[in-house]
ROVOTOR-909587 format. One line per field, with one value per residue (C-alpha): residue number from 1; residue in one letter; x, z, y negated. Coordinates in nm, 3 decimals. Example, Ala and Ser with C-alpha at 12.3 -4.5 7.8 and 13.67 -1.06 7.14 Angstrom:
<pts>
seq: 1, 2;
type: a, s;
xx: 1.230, 1.367;
zz: 0.780, 0.714;
yy: 0.450, 0.106;
</pts>
This chain:
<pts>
seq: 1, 2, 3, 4, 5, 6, 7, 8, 9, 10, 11, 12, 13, 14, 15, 16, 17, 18, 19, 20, 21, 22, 23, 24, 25, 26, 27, 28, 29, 30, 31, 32, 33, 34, 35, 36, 37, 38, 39, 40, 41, 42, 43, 44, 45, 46, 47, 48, 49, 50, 51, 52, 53, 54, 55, 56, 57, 58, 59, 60, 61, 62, 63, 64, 65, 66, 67, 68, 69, 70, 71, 72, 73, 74, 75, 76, 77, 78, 79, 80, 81, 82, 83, 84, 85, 86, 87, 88, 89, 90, 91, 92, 93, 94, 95, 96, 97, 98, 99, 100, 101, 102, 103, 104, 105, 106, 107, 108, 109, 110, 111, 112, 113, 114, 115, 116, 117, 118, 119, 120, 121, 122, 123, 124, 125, 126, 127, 128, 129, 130, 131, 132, 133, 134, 135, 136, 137, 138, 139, 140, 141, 142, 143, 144, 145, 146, 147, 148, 149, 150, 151, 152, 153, 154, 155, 156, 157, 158, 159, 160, 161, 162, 163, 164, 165, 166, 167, 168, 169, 170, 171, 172, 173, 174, 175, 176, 177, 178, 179, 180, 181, 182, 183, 184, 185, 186, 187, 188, 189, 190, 191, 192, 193, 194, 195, 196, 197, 198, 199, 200, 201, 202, 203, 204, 205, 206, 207, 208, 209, 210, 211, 212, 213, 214, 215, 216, 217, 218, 219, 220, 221, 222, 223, 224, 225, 226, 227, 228, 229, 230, 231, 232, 233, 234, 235, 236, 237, 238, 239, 240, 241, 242, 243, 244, 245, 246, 247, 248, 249, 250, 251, 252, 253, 254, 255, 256, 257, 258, 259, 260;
type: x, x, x, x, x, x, x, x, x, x, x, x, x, x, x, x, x, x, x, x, x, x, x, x, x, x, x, x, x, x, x, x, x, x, x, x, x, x, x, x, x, x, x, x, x, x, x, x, x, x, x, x, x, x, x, x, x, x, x, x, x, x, x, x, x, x, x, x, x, x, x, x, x, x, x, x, x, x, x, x, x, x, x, x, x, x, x, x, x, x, x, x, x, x, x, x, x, x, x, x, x, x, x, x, x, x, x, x, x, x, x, x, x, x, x, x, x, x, x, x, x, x, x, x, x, x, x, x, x, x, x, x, x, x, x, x, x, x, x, x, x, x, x, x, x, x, x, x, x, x, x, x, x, x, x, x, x, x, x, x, x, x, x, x, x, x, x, x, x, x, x, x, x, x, x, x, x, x, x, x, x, x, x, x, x, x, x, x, x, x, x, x, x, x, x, x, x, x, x, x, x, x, x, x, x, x, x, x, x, x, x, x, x, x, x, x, x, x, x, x, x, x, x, x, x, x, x, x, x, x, x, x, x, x, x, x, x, x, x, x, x, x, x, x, x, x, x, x, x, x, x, x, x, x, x, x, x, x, x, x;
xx: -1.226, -1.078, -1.280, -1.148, -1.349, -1.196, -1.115, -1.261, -1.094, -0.834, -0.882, -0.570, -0.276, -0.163, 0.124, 0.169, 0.054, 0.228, 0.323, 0.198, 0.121, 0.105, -0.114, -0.154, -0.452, -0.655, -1.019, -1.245, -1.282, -0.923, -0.618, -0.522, -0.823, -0.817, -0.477, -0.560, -0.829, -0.627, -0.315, -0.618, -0.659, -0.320, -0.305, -0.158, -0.229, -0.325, -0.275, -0.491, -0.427, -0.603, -0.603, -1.011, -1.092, -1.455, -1.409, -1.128, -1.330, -1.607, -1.359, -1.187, -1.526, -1.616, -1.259, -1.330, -1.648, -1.482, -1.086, -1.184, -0.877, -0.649, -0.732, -0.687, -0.654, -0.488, -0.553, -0.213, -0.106, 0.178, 0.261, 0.323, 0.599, 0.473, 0.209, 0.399, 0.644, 0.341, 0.170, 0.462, 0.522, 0.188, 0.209, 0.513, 0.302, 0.003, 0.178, 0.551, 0.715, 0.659, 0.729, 0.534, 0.488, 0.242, 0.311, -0.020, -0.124, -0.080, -0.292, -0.340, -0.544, -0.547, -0.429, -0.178, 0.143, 0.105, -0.211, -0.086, -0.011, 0.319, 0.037, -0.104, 0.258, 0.368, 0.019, 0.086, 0.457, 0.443, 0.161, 0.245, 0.684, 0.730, 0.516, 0.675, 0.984, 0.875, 0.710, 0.960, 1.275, 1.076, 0.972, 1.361, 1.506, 1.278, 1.313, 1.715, 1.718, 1.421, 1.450, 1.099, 0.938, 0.848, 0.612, 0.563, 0.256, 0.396, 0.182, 0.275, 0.289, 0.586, 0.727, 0.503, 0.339, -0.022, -0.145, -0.242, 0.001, 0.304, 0.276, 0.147, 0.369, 0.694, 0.578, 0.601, 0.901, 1.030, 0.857, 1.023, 1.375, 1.314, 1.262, 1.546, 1.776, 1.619, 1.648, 2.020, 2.063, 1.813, 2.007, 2.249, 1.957, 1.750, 1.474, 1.296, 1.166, 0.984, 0.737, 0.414, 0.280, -0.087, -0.191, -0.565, -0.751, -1.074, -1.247, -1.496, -1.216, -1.116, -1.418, -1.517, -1.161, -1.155, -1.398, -1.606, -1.383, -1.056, -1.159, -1.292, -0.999, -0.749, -0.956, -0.923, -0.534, -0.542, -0.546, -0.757, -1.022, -1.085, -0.950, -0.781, -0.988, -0.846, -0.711, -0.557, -0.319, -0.335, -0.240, 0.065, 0.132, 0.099, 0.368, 0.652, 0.553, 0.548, 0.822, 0.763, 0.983, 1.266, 1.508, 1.393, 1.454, 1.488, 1.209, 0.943, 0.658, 0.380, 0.034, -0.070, -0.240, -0.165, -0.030, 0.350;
zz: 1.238, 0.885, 0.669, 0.260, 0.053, -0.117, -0.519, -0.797, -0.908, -1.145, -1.435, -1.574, -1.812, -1.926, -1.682, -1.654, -1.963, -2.060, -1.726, -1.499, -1.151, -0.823, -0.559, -0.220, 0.008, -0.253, -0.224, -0.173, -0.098, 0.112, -0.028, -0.173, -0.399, -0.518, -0.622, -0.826, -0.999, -1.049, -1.183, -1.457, -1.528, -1.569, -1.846, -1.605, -1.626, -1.272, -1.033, -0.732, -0.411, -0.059, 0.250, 0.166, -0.089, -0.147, -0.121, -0.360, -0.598, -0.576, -0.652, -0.963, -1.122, -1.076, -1.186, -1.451, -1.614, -1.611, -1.718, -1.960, -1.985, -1.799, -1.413, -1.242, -0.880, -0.658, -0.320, -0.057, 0.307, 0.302, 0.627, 0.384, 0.186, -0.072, -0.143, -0.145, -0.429, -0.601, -0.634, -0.832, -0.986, -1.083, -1.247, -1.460, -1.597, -1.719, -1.860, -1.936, -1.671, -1.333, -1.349, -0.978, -0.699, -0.413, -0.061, 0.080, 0.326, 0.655, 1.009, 1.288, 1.621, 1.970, 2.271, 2.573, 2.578, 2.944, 2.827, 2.479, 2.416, 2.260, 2.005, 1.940, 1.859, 1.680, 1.458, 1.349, 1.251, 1.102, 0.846, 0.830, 0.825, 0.768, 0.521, 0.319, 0.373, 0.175, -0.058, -0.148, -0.118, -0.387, -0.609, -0.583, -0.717, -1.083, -1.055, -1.053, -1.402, -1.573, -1.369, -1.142, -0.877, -0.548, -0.352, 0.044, 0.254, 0.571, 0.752, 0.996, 1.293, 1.224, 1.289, 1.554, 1.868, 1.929, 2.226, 2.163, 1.862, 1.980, 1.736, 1.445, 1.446, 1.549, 1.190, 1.022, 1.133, 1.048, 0.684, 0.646, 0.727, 0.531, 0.251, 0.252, 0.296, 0.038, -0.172, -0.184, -0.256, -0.569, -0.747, -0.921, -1.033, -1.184, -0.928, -0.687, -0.369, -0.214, 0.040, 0.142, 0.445, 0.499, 0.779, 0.798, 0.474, 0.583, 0.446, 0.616, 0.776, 0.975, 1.068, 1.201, 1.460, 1.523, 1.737, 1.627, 1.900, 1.770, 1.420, 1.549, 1.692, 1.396, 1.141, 1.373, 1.363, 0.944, 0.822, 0.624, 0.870, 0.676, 0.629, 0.273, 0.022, -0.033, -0.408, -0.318, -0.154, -0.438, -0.645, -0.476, -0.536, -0.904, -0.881, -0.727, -0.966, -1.263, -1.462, -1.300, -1.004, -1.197, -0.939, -0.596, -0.432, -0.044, 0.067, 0.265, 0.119, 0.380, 0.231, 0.506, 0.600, 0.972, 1.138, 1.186;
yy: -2.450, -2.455, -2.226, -2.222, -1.968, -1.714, -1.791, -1.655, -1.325, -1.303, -1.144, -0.882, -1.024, -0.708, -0.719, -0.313, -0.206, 0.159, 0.227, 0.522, 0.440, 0.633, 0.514, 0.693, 0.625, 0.490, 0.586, 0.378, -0.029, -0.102, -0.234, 0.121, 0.133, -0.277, -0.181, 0.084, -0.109, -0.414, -0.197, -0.007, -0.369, -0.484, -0.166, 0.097, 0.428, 0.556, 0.851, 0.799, 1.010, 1.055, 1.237, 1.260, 1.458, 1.350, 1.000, 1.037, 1.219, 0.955, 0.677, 0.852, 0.917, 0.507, 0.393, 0.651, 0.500, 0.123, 0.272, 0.558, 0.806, 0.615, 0.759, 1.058, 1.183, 1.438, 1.513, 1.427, 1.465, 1.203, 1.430, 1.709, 1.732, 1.964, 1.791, 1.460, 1.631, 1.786, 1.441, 1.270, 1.605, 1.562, 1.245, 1.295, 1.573, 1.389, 1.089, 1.187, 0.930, 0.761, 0.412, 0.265, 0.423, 0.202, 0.391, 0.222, 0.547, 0.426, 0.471, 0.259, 0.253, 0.021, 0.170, 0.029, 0.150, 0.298, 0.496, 0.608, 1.013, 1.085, 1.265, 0.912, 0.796, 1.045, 1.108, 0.692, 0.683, 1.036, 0.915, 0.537, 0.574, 0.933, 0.914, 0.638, 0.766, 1.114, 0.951, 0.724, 0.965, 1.158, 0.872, 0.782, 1.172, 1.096, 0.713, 0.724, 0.886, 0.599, 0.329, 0.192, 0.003, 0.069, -0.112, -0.025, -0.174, -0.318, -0.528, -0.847, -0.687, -0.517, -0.921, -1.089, -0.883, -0.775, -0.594, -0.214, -0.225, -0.110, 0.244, 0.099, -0.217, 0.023, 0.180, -0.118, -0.207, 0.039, 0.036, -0.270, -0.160, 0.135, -0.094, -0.277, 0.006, 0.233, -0.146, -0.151, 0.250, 0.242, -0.073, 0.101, 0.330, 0.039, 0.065, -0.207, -0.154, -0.405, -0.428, -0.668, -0.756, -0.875, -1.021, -0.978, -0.784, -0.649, -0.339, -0.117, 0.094, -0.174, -0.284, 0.046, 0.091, -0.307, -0.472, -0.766, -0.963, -0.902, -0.937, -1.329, -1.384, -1.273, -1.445, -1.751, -1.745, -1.790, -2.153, -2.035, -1.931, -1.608, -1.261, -1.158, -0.986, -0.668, -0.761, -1.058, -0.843, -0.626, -0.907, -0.946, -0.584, -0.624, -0.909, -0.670, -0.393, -0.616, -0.788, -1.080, -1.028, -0.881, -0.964, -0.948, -0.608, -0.483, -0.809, -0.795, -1.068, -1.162, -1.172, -1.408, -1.767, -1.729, -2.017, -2.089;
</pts>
């Protein structure tokens, strides 16, 4: 089996210096909290949020001692939609103007269709579509008077099947439609909203609901014959919130070596 290590990380350009930053789900060592540190690095100015207050706290206080000044967290239930508004409220506060908002909060689990509760269901697209959709209906009533970016965290199984999925990928789908719908109504505002969607990123979350099995087998289906480190999706994160992809809007990029 193909096996290609992963590169050496890229250092920050500078890409979003001056620009405050909302990140939700970002504590700790998943895609939410590379993409806070590579956004600090890129010369953001960061709002971290998470559904776990300690681990949140943690995180701030180590993004803190590398980014003096330039982080700060809130505690948010993306399932709540006064916390959702007091988290962007939150931000506009501290640094005078929102310019990116990364919806990264999401939840997943494995269960057949026939054996899955309608509370199973509901508990994933509540946090992983409802929640985007507050987050970014709320990032959209400031954005449409400055202008912004938008970045959703889809994931490929809202395009190809996987057994036990059928919640989570529904989500995602629906993520991604979101995306390009909420795409074409922010243009005339001056705002992007795009989405990624890895394939495999691994972080000790996943590794905890995933077994060892179906982690061998995904990592088997890259080319690559590894999983994504969590900032090279964050990377491509940076990318849609940057200047750099001034004129895409409403797409859906895959972060992704799997196999055609």
């Amino acid at each position: 089996m193909t096996h290609v290590e992963a590169p050496a990380y890229v250092p920050g350009h500078g890409l979003l210096g001056g620009r405050t930053a909302v990140i939700t789900a970002a504590a700790g060592a998943g895609i939410g909290g590379a993409t806070a540190r590579r956004f600090l690095e890129e010369g953001a100015r960061v709002l971290i949020s998470d559904a776990h207050p300690r681990r949140l706290k943690e995180y701030e206080a180590e993004l803190g001692r590398d980014f003096p000044g330039a982080v700060s967290a809130l505690p948010c239930d993306v399932t709540d939609e006064s916390q959702v508004r007091a988290l962007l409220d939150t931000a506009v506060q501290e640094h005078g103007r929102l310019d990116v908002v990364v919806n990264n909060a999401g939840l997943g689990g494995t269960s057949p269709l026939v054996d899955m509760s309608d509370e199973q269901w509901s508990r994933v697209l509540d946090v992983t579509l409802n929640g985007t959709f507050r987050c970014t209906r709320a990032a959209l009533r400031r954005m449409r008077e400055t202008g912004g970016a938008i970045v959703n965290n889809a994931s490929v199984v809202g395009w190809r099947a996987q057994a036990g999925q059928a919640h989570y990928a529904a989500a995602k789908a629906g993520v991604m439609a979101l995306t390009r719908c909420a795409a074409v109504e922010a243009a005339e505002y001056g705002v992007r909203v795009n989405a990624v969607a890895p394939s495999l990123a691994m972080h000790p979350h996943l590794a905890k609901v995933t077994t060892p099995e179906l982690l061998a087998e995904l990592t088997e289906r890259e080319a690559f014959g590894r999983y994504a480190e969590p900032w090279e999706v964050a990377n491509v994160i940076v990318f849609l919130a940057s200047d750099y992809s001034s004129y895409m809007t409403g797409e859906v990029v895959a972060v992704s070596s799997q196999h055609a």
